[in-house]
N, C-alpha and C positions, 0 to 999 in steps of 0.2 A: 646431346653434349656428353661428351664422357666425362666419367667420374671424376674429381679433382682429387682425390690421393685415392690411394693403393693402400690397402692393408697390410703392414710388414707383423713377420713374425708367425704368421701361421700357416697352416696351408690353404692354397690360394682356389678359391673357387673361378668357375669357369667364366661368370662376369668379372671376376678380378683380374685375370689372365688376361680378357680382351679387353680390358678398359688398360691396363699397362701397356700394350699393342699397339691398339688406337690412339695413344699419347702419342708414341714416338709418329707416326703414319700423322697426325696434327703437325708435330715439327716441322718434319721434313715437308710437311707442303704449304708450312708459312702461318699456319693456322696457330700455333703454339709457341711460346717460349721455350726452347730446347734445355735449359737451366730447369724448369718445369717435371724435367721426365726423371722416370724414377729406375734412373740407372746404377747398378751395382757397381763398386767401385772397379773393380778387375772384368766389368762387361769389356761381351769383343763382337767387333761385326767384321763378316767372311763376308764379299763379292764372287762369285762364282771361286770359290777355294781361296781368293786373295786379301790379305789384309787391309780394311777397309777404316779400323777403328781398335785400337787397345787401349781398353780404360777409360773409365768416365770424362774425363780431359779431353781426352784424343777423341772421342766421340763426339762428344760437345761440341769443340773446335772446327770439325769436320761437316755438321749439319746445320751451325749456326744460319738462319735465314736474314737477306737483306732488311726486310722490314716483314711487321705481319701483318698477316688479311684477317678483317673480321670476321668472327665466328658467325655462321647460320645464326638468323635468333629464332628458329624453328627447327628442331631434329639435331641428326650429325652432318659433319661438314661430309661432300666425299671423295671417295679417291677413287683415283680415275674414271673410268668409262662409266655414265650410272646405270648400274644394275649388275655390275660386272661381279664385283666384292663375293668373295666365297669362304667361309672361314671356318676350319677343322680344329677343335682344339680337344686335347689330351688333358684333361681334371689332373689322373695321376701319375702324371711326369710333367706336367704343369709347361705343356707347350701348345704353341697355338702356329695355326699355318694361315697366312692371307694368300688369295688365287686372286689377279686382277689384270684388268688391260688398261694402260695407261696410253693414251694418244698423244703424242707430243707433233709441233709443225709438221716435222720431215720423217716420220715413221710411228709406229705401233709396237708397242712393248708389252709381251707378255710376262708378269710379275708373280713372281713365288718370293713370301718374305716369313721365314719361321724364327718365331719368338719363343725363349726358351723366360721363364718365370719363377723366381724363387722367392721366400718370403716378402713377396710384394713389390720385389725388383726386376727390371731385367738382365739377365745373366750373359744371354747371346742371340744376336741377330744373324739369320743367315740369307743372304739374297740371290737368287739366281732370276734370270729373263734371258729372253727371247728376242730381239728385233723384228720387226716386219719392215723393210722401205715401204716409205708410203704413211701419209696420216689418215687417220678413221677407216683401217680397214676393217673390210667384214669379215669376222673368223670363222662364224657359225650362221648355220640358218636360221631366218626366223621362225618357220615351223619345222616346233624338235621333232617330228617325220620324216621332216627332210635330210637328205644326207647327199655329200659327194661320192657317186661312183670312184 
């Protein structure tokens, strides 16, 4: 389970970083109250360059979930494909990058989402992905020796 608040005010260590992260990544897949997240008031989210979200409001607004799903009552909830989840993060510039594949019915999405983190907020979300037609395709081998010509 991640952390339930964020540490505002100083600088953010690398569990702090991913735990603001993994809030919103809660939200948006139903898991969280989006009220919950610990968004700077002038936070912004980019969609492949497009404006996705300006402002705590507008953000809120935008990700609110129909109803939520219960938390795991063991470990983290996850997001998408398990096992997929890759995550790069920068201490000091206080950003974090998630790498994931998400399988939805009618295709496969490969997901890049960088979080930028400041005193215990987030400042800006940036998203980009991939489509694949088609649900649960296979993107890689299972043995990492294997490779496609």
């Amino acid at each position: 389970m991640v952390a339930e608040s964020v540490k505002q005010g100083t600088a953010a260590t690398r569990e702090e970083i991913l735990a603001a992260a993994k809030m919103y990544l809660e939200a948006i897949s139903g898991y969280r109250d989006p009220a919950t997240l610990p968004l700077a008031p002038d936070v912004w989210i980019l969609e492949h360059g497009r404006n996705h979200g300006r402002g705590a409001d507008d953000v809120l607004r935008r990700i609110r979930p129909r109803e939520l799903k219960p938390l795991p009552t063991s470990g983290e909830p996850t997001f998408g494909r398990d096992g997929s989840m890759r995550w790069f993060v920068d201490v000091d510039e206080g950003q974090a990058i998630a790498y994931y594949i998400l399988d939805l019915p009618d295709r496969t999405l490969l997901l890049n989402q960088r979080f930028h983190v400041r005193d215990g907020l987030i400042r800006e979300i940036e998203i980009l992905y991939h489509a694949i037609d088609g649900a649960n395709q296979r993107l890689w081998p299972e043995d990492p020796d294997a490779y496609d010509p």
